[in-house]
C-alpha positions as CSV (number, residue, x, y, z in Angstrom):
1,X,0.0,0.0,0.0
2,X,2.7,2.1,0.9
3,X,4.5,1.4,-2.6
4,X,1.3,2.3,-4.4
5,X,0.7,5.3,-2.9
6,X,4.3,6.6,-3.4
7,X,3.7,5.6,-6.9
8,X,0.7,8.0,-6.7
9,X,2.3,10.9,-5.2
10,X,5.2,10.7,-8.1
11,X,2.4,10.8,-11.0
12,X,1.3,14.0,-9.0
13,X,4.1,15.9,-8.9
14,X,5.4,14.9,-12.6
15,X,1.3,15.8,-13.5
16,X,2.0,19.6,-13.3
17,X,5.6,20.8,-14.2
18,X,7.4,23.7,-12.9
19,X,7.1,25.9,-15.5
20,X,3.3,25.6,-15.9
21,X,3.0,26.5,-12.5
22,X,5.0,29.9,-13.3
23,X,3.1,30.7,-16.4
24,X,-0.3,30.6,-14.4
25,X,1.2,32.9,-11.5
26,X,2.4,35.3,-13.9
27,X,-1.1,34.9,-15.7
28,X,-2.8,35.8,-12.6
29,X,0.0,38.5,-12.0
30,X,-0.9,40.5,-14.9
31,X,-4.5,40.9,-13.9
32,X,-5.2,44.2,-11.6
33,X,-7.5,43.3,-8.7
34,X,-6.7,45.7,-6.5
35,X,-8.8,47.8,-4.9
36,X,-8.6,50.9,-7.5
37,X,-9.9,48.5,-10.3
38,X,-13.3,49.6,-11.0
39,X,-15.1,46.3,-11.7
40,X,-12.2,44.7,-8.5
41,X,-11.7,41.2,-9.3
42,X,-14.2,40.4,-11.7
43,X,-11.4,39.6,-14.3
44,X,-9.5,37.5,-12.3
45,X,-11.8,35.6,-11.1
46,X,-13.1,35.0,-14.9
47,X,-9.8,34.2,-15.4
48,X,-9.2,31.3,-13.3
49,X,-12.8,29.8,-13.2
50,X,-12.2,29.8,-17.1
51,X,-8.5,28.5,-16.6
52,X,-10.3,25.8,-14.7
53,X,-13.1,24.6,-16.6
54,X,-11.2,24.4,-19.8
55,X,-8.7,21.8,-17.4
56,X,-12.1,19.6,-16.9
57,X,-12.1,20.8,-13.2
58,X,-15.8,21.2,-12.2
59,X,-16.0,25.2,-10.9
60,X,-18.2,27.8,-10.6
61,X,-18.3,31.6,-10.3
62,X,-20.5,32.6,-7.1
63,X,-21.1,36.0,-6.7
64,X,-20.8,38.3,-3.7
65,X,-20.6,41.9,-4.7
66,X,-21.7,43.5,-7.9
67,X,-19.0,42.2,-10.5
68,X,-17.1,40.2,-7.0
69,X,-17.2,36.4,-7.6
70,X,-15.6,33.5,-5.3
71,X,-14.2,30.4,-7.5
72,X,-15.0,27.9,-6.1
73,X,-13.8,24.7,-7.5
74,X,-14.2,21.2,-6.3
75,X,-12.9,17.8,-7.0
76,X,-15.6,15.4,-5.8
77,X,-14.9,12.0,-3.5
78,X,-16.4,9.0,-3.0
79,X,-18.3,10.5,0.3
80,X,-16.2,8.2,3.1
81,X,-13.4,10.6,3.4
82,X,-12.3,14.1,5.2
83,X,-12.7,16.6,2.8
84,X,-10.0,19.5,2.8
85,X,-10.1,23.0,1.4
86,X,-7.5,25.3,-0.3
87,X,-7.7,28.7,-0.2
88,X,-6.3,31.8,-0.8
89,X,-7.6,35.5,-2.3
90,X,-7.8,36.7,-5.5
91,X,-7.1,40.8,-4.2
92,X,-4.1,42.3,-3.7
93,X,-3.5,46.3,-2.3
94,X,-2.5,48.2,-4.9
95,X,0.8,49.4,-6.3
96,X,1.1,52.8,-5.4
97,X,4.5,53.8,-6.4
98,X,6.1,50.4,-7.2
99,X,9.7,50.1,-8.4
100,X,9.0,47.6,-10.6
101,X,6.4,47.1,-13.1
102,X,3.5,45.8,-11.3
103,X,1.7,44.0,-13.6
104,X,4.3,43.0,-16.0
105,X,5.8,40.0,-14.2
106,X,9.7,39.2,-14.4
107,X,11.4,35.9,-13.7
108,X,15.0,37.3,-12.6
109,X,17.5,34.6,-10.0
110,X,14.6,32.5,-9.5
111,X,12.5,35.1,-8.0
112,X,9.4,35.8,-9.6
113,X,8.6,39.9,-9.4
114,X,5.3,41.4,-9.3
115,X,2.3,43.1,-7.2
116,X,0.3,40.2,-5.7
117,X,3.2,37.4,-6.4
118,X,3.7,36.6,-2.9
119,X,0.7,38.2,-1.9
120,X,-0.8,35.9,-2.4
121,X,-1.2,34.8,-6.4
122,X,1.9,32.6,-5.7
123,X,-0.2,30.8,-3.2
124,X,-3.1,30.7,-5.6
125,X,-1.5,29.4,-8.5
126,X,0.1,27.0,-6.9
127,X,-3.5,26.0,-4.8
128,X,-5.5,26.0,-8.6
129,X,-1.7,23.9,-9.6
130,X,-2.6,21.2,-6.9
131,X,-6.3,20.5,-8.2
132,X,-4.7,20.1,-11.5
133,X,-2.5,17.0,-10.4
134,X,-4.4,15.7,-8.6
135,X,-7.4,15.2,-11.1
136,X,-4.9,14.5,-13.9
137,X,-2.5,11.7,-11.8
138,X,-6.4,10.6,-11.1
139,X,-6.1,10.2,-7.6
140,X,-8.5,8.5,-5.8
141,X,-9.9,10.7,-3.2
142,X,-12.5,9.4,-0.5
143,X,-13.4,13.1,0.5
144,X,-13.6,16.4,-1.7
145,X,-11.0,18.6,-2.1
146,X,-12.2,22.1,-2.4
147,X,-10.4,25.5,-4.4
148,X,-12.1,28.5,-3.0
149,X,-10.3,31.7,-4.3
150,X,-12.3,34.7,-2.4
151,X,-12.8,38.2,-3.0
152,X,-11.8,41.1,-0.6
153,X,-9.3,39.2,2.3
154,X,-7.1,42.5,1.7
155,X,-9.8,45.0,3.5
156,X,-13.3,42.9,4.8
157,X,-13.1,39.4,4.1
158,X,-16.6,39.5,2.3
159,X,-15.0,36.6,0.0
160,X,-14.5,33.9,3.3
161,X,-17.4,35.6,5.1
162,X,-19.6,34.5,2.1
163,X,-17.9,31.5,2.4
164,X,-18.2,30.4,5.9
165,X,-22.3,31.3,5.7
166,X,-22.9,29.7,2.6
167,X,-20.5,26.7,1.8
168,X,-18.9,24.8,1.0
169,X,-17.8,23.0,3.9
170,X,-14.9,21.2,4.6
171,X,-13.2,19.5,7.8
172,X,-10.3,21.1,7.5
173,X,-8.7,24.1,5.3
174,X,-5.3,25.6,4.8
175,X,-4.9,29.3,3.7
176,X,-1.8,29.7,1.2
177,X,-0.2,33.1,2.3
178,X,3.4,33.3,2.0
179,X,4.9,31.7,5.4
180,X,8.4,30.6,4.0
181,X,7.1,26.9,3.7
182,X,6.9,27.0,7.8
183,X,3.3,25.5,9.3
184,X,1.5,28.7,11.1
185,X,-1.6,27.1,12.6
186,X,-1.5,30.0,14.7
187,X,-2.1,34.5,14.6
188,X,-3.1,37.1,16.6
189,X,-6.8,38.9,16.4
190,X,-6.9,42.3,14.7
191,X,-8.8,45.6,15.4
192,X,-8.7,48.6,14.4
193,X,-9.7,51.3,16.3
194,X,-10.9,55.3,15.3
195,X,-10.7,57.7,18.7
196,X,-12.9,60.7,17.9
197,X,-11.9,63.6,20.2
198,X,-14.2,66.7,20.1
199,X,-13.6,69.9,21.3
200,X,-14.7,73.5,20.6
201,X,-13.7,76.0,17.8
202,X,-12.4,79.0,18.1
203,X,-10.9,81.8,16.3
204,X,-6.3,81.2,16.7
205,X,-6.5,84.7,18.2
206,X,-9.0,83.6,20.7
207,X,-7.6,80.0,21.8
208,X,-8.2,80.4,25.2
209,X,-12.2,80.6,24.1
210,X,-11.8,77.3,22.2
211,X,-11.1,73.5,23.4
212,X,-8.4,72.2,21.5
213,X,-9.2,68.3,20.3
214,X,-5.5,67.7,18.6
215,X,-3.9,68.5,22.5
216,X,-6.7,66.0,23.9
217,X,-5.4,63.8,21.1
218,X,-2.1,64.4,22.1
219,X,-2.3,63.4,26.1
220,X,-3.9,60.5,24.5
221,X,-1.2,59.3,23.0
222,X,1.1,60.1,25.5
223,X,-0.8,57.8,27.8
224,X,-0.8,55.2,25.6
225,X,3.0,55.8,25.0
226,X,3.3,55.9,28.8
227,X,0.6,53.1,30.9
228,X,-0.8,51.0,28.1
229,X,1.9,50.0,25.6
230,X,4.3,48.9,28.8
231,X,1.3,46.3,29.6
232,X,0.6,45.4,26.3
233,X,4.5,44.5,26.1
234,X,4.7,42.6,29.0
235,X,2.3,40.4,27.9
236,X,2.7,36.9,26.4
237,X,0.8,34.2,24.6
238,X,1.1,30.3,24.3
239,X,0.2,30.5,21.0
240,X,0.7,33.4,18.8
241,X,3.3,36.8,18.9
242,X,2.8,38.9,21.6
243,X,-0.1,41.5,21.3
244,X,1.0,44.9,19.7
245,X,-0.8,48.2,19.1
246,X,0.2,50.8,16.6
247,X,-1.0,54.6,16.7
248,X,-0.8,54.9,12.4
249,X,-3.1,57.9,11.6
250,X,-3.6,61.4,12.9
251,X,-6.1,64.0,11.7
252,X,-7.5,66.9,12.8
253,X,-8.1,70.6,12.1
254,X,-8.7,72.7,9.6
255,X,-6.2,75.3,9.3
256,X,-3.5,76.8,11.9
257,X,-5.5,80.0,12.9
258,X,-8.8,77.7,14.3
259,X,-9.1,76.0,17.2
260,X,-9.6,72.7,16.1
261,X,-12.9,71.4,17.5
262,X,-12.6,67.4,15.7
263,X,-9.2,65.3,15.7
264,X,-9.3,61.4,15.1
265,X,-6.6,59.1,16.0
266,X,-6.6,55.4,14.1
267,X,-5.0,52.6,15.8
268,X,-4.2,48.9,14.8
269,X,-4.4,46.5,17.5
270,X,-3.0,42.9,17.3
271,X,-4.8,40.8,20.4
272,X,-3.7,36.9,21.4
273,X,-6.0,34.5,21.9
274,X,-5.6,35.0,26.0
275,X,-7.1,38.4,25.3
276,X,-10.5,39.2,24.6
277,X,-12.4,42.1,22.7
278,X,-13.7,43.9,25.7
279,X,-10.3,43.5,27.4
280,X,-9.0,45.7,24.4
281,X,-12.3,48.8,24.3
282,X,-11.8,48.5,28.3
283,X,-8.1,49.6,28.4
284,X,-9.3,52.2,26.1
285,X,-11.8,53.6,28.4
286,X,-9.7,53.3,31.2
287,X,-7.6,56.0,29.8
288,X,-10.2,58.2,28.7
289,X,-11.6,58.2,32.5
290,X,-8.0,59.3,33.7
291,X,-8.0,62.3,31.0
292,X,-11.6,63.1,31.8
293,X,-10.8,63.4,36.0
294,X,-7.5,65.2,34.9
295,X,-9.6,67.6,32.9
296,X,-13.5,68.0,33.1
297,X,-13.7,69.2,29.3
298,X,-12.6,66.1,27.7
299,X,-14.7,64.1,25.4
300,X,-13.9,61.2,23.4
301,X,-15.6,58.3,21.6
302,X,-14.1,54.8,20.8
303,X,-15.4,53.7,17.4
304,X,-14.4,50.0,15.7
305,X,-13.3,51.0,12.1
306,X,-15.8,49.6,9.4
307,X,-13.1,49.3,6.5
308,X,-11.4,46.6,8.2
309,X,-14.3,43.6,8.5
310,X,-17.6,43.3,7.0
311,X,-19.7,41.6,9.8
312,X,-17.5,38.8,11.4
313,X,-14.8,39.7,14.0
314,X,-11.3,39.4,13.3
315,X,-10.4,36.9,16.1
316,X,-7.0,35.0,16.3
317,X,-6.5,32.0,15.0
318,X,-5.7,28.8,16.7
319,X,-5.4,25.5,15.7
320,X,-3.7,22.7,18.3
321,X,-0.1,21.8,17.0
322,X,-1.3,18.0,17.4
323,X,-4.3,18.5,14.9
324,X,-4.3,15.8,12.3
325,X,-4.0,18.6,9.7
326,X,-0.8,19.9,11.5
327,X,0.6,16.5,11.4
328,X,0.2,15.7,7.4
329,X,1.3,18.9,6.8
330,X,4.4,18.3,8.7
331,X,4.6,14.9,7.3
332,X,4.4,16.5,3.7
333,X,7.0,19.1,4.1
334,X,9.6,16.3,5.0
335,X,9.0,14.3,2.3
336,X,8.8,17.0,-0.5
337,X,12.1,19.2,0.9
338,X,13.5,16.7,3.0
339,X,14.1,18.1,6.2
340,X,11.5,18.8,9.0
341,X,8.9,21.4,9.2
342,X,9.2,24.2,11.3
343,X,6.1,25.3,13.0
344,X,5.7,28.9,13.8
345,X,2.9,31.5,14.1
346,X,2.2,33.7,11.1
347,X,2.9,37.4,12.1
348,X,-0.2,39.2,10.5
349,X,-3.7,38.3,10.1
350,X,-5.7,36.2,7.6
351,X,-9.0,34.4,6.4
352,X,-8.0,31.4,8.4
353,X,-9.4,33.0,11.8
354,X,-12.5,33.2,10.1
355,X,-12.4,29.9,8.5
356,X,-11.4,28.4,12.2
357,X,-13.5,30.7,14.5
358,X,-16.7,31.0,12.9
359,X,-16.9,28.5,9.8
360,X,-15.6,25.5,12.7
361,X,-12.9,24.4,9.8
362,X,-10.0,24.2,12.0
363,X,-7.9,26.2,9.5
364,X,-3.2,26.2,9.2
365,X,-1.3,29.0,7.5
366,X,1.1,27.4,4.9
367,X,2.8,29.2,1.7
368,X,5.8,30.3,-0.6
369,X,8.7,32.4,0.5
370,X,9.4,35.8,-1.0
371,X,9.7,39.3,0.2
372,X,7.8,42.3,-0.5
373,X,4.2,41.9,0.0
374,X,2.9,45.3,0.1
375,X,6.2,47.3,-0.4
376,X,7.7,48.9,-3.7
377,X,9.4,45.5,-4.5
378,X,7.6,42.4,-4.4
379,X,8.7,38.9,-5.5
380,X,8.0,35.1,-4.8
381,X,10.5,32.4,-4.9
382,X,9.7,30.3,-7.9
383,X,11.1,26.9,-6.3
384,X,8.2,26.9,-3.5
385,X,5.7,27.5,-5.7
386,X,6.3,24.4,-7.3
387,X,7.1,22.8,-3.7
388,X,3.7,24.5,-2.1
389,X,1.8,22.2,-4.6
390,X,3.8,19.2,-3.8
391,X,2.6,19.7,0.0
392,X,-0.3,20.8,-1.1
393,X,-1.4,17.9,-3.0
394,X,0.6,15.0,-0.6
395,X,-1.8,17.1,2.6
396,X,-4.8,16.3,0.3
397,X,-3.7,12.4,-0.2
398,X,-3.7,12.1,3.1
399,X,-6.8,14.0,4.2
400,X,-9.3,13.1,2.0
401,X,-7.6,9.8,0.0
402,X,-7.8,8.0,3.0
């Protein structure tokens, strides 16, 4: 049995070669669907529910916004297995001022360049790769193995929300952001916050008439700088980074001769699975109570920031290190590169929580290595993309050919 099914795993990973798994990345590279796009990613997701269909792979187009579609593409088991899903977004953030072409993709010292390559159409391609072998090696699977490449993970999640309340379900799922082929079943919850301080206008000759919101703003800050962060630091967390929070946008005002009566601080904060929601608005309100005694005319309002999540909360992820998923994926790792997996927690946030938390698909982080996402340079190491299927498709053989 185990002969045969080594047998198997080699007509996977001759099924789909190297340089068709580039091609499709750059494909998927050269399609905008950013956030600046007018019709988003309509025409990437065309593209590879047409790329596909035209490989025999049963998929369909599922829509969730005006001109935003999921793919979601299944290959079907006999019914007596686990069933598994890939998945990974079809968004990227945009290029602002790149210093490379961003949608011309380059293959330069094995390093494939572009906006969205590592982030995450490296991922992707090599996700829609693995559904490719394994339906033309002809695997036998017991349970489905599911494709879902979802709209919007870059700013709400509507793509995996949609997901998560209307199917498809699996038992487990793995998310392909970039992780440097390391196992992540693990990442911290993310909020971000909007302070609104208001105060009273006044003419600049006149200040003393006025209340000044940017100064309320400003001992804000301070405090945070001085009681809040020092906690937040000292804290620690079985499973996931420590819990951060970054002050990253001021704005108030109008012009330097007013009073200004509005200012709004923006805050992202990274919480660990030993924290909790209300843990992170009370610390909040703590400090505005010890402004407010310090000085009666303070007035603030803590506000959640609706950009960041459609309706489901961006909890942490966890997902126990002896989870049969874990373990294949381990298990896969050191077969297709030959030494052992490292297991670590994935430093930012991703669909998975949502997958995990809400959807009860207990969800592991596992992807290419590059550098770049988001920056002026962004590339993805063409070797792991061709490795990511490899583990990709060995997990599946395990999960759902059993």
């Amino acid at each position: 049995m185990k002969v045969e099914r080594t047998d198997t795993f080699n007509n996977v990973k001759r099924a789909v070669p190297r340089s068709e798994i580039e091609s499709l990345v750059k494909d998927l590279v050269r399609i905008p669907s950013h956030s600046q796009v007018p019709t988003r990613e309509k025409e990437i997701a065309e593209f590879l529910h047409e790329f596909l269909t035209d490989e025999g792979i049963d998929s369909k187009l599922r829509k969730v916004e005006k001109d935003r579609y999921n793919v979601i593409a299944t290959l079907r088991g006999s019914g007596s297995g686990s069933s598994l899903m890939l998945n990974g977004h079809l968004d990227t953030v945009p290029p602002y001022d790149m210093d490379i072409p961003p949608f011309t993709p380059k293959v330069q010292g094995g390093k494939l360049y572009g906006r969205g390559a590592l982030d995450m159409k490296g991922g992707l391609g090599a996700m829609a790769a693995t559904m490719l072998a394994l339906d033309r090696a002809k695997v036998d699977l017991k349970g489905n193995v599911y494709l879902t490449a979802v709209v919007g993970e870059e700013e709400r999640s509507e793509g995996t929300e949609d997901i998560v309340i209307r199917g498809p379900k699996a038992d487990m799922a793995i998310v392909g952001e970039p992780t440097d082929l390391e196992i992540q079943p693990s990442h911290r919850g993310l909020e971000w916050l909007e302070v609104h301080f208001y105060g009273k206008a006044a003419h600049g000759g006149q200040a003393s008439q006025g209340v000044n919101a940017i100064s309320m703003a400003a001992k804000f800050v301070n405090l945070l700088d001085t009681e809040l962060l020092p906690r937040i630091r000292e804290r620690k967390s079985a499973h996931t980074d420590p819990p951060t929070l970054n002050v990253g946008l001021i704005q108030g005002g109008q012009q330097p001769s007013s009073v200004a009566d509005h200012c709004v601080v923006k805050m992202d904060r990274r919480w660990t699975p030993e924290e909790d929601l209300q843990q992170v608005f009370k610390e909040i309100y703590k400090l505005f109570d010890e402004l407010k005694r310090d000085d009666p005319r303070f007035k603030a309002e803590l506000k959640r920031d609706s950009t960041n999540m459609k309706t489901m909360t961006h909890v942490p992820n966890v997902v126990p290190v002896k989870h049969r998923l874990v373990k294949s994926l381990r298990e896969s790792v050191k077969t297709v590169t030959g030494k052992p997996a490292k297991l670590t927690s994935f430093w930012g946030w991703t669909d998975a929580a949502l997958l995990t938390h809400f959807g009860k698909t207990p969800t592991v982080i596992f992807g290419p290595g590059g550098k770049g996402a988001h920056s002026r340079v962004e590339y993805v190491l063409v070797d792991d993309l061709q490795k990511c299927m490899h583990v990709y498709a060995k997990t599946a053989m395990d999960i759902s050919g059993e």
